[in-house]
N, C-alpha and C positions, 0 to 999 in steps of 0.2 A: 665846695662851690656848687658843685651839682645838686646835692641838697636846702641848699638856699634856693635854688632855683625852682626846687621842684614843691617848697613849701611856698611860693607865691601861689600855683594852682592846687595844692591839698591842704584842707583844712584844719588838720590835725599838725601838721608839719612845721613844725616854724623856721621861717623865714629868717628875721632879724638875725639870730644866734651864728646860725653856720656863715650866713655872709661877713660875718664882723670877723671870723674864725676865719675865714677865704684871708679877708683883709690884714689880718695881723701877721697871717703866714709870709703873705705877698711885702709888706712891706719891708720886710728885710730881706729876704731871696729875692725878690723882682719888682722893683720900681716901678718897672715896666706896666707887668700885671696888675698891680696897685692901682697903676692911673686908670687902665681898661677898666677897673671893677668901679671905679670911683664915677668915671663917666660914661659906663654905660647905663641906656634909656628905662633899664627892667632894676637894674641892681644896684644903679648909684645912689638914688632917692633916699634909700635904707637907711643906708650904710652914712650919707652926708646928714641925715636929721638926725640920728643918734649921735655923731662925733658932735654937731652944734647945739645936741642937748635940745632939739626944737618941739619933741613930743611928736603925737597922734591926732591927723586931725579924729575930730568927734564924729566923723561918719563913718571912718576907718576902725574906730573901739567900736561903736555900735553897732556896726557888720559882723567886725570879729566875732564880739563875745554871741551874737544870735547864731551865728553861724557853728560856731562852738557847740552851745546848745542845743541845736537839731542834731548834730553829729553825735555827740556824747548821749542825745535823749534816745535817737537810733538805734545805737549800741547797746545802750541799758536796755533799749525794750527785748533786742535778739541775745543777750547773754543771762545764764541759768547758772555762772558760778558766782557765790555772796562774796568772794574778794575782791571779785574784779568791777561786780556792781560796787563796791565801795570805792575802790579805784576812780571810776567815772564818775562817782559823785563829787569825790574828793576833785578833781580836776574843772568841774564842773563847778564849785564854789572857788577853789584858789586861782586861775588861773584868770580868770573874771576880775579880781581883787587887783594881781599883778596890775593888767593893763587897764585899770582905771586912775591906777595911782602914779603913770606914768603923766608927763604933764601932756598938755590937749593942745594942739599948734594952734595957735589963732590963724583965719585966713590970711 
């Protein structure tokens, strides 16, 4: 949970994954918690547009992936070892792919 939370303000961090992992925990242990994650104001949105399959709006992918790539171009420019520049490239093409192919919410 805490990491869902904390990939809303870090941009390397994702979001989406741990909170759905919060949610799947919660709903057999605690109902309770399940509702809290469901309706609150930071972490419901997630979690309700993924279970109704509603996608990303198109301003949300276009943030992402730019934001993405100043973070990953950052990194590649202060790292000197050739694995891990390959690392960032690699994440820096794939990850881009992922959340384009996910669908785009209309408003």
């Amino acid at each position: 949970m805490a990491l869902g939370i904390a990939g809303i303000f870090l941009p390397l961090l994702p979001t989406t994954p741990f909170l759905l992992l919060a949610a799947a925990c919660y709903v057999r242990s605690s109902p309770r918690l399940y509702r809290w994650l469901l309706n609150h104001r930071w972490t419901g949105e997630y979690i309700r547009d993924y279970r109704e399959q509603r996608g990303l709006p198109l301003r949300t992918k276009i943030l992402t992936v730019l934001i993405l790539w100043a973070t990953v171009g950052w990194s590649a420019y202060r790292v000197s070892n050739p694995w891990l520049l390959a690392l960032l490239i690699a994440v820096a093409v794939v990850i881009p792919i992922v959340i384009w192919r996910l669908p785009t919410r209309r408003p």
